[in-house]
C-alpha positions, 0 to 999 in steps of 0.5 A: 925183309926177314918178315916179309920172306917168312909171310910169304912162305907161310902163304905158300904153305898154306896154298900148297897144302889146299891145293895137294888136299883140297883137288878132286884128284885126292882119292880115299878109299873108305872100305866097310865090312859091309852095308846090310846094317845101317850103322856103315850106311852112317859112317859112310854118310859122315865120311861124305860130309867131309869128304865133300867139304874137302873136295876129296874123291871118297870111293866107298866099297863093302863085301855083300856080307859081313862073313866075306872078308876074302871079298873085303881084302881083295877090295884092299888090294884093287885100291892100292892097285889104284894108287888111292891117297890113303885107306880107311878100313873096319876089318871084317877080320884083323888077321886076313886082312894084315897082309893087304895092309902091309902090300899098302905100308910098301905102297906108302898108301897110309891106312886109318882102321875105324870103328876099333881100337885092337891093334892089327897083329901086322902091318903099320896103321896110323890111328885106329878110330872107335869107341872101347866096346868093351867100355860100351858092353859094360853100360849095356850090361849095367842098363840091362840090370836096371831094367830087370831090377825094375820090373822085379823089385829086385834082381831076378829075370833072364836074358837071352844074348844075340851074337855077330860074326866071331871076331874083335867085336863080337868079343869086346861087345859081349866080354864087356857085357858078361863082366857085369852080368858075371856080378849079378847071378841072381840073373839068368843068361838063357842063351846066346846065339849068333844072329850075324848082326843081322835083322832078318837072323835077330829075328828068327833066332829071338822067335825060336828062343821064345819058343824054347824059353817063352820067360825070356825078359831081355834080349841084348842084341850085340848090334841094333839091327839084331835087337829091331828083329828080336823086337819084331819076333817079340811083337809078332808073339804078342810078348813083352820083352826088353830089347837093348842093341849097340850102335845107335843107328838113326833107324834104332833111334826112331824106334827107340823114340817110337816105343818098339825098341828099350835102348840102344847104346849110340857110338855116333857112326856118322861122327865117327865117319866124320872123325876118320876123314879129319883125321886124315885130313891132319895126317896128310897136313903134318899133325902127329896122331894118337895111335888110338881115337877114342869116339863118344859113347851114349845109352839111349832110351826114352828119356834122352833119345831126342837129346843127342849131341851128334846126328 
């Protein structure tokens, strides 16, 4: 008897919880800084997969740029006014945001912040999925040395840096990459300018750095998208330069197999997409998270770019 009543209310479980997670009626919010880079075309496209599996509604909201975070914030807030199911938000700007997060904390809307690990300075966040960008500038930084020692038999040449928007990632991606630059001084860095982790700005800032330092061997571009522009400046010059971005974006794949960008290092955006709504999916199903979600990380260039473990 003990048996069977214990069968029986296991069954239970299990149906309540597929049909609390499994209706259309369960609504996520996946809020981007926003779509003009491919990279969060590529989360979204994860979180869709997943999304759709589970048979979630998944509204998927960005700013029109990577600088409005006001825009972004207000985004928060209009869906905690909807009474959504639950957040998953990459902040534009960790401090701006922390009120809006906090409004969800007193809404009992759990939130999930993706693509970073740094802590919000307020407001109560149930896992924090991302790579360590740090970790991540560090293997770029590592594969620039290479690549200069390469072409010069020893270390020598100049790189020019291609910045983002000022905040936690920019930060990370560059600290990460000066810690091993700082160890070689024998390689110049000529410059670093922001480009707003965009490709049209990649473009024209790395076509007026040619100009001014037309020995520029390397540009680093702290996002794929502002790497594929220093490549097109590069090749309307009729220049050769190496050209290393962050992301791993499926376009920046391409072009890394087709020869028009070095490498990339790829953080799998849409596994990570993918990661985000799992981890939502075991919250809202009792399992205790790890307050940090580390995500898998790569150099990619043209020996491995068509060996990829995720797509």
């Amino acid at each position: 008897m003990i048996k069977k009543t214990l069968v029986i209310s296991l069954l239970f479980v299990m149906l309540f919880s597929f049909a609390v997670y499994a209706q259309d009626d369960f609504e996520v919010a996946m809020i981007s800084p926003a779509l003009t880079s491919t990279f969060y075309k590529a989360t979204n496209e994860g979180a869709t997969q997943m999304a759709e599996e589970y048979g979630w509604k998944l509204y998927k909201m960005a700013p029109d740029r990577e600088t409005n975070f006001q825009k972004q914030v207000s985004m928060v807030e209009d869906m905690i006014q909807r009474e959504v199911d639950a957040i998953a938000l990459c902040a534009i700007n960790n401090k701006a945001v922390a009120p809006a997060v906090e409004k969800a904390n007193e809404a009992g809307i759990p939130v999930f912040i993706f693509n970073s690990l740094t802590e919000l300075p307020s407001g109560d966040v149930v896992t924090y999925v991302g790579y360590d960008q740090r970790a991540g500038g560090r293997k770029v930084g590592m594969r620039a040395v290479e690549l200069l020692h390469e072409k010069y038999g020893e270390l020598d040449g100049q790189i020019a840096i291609l910045e983002g928007v000022p905040g936690f990632h920019n930060t990370e991606r560059k600290g990460g990459f000066m810690e091993i630059l700082d160890k070689f001084p024998e390689i110049e860095i000529v410059a670093s300018q922001p480009a707003d982790w965009e490709r049209e700005k990649g473009m024209n800032v790395a076509e007026n750095l040619l100009q001014a330092r037309p020995n520029v061997d390397l540009f680093f571009g702290m996002s794929d998208a502002m790497a594929q522009g220093a490549s097109q400046a590069a090749k309307s010059m009729n220049k050769k330069v190496f050209t290393i971005g962050i992301d791993g974006n499926p376009d920046a794949i391409e072009d890394v197999g087709e020869g028009d960008l070095t490498g990339t290092l790829a953080v799998f955006p849409t596994e990570m997409g993918r990661i985000t709504m799992r981890s939502i999916k075991k919250y809202m199903e009792g399992e205790e998270l790890p307050q940090l979600t580390v995500t898998p990380t790569m150099i990619v260039d043209e020996y491995n770019y068509d060996e990829l473990p995720y797509n």
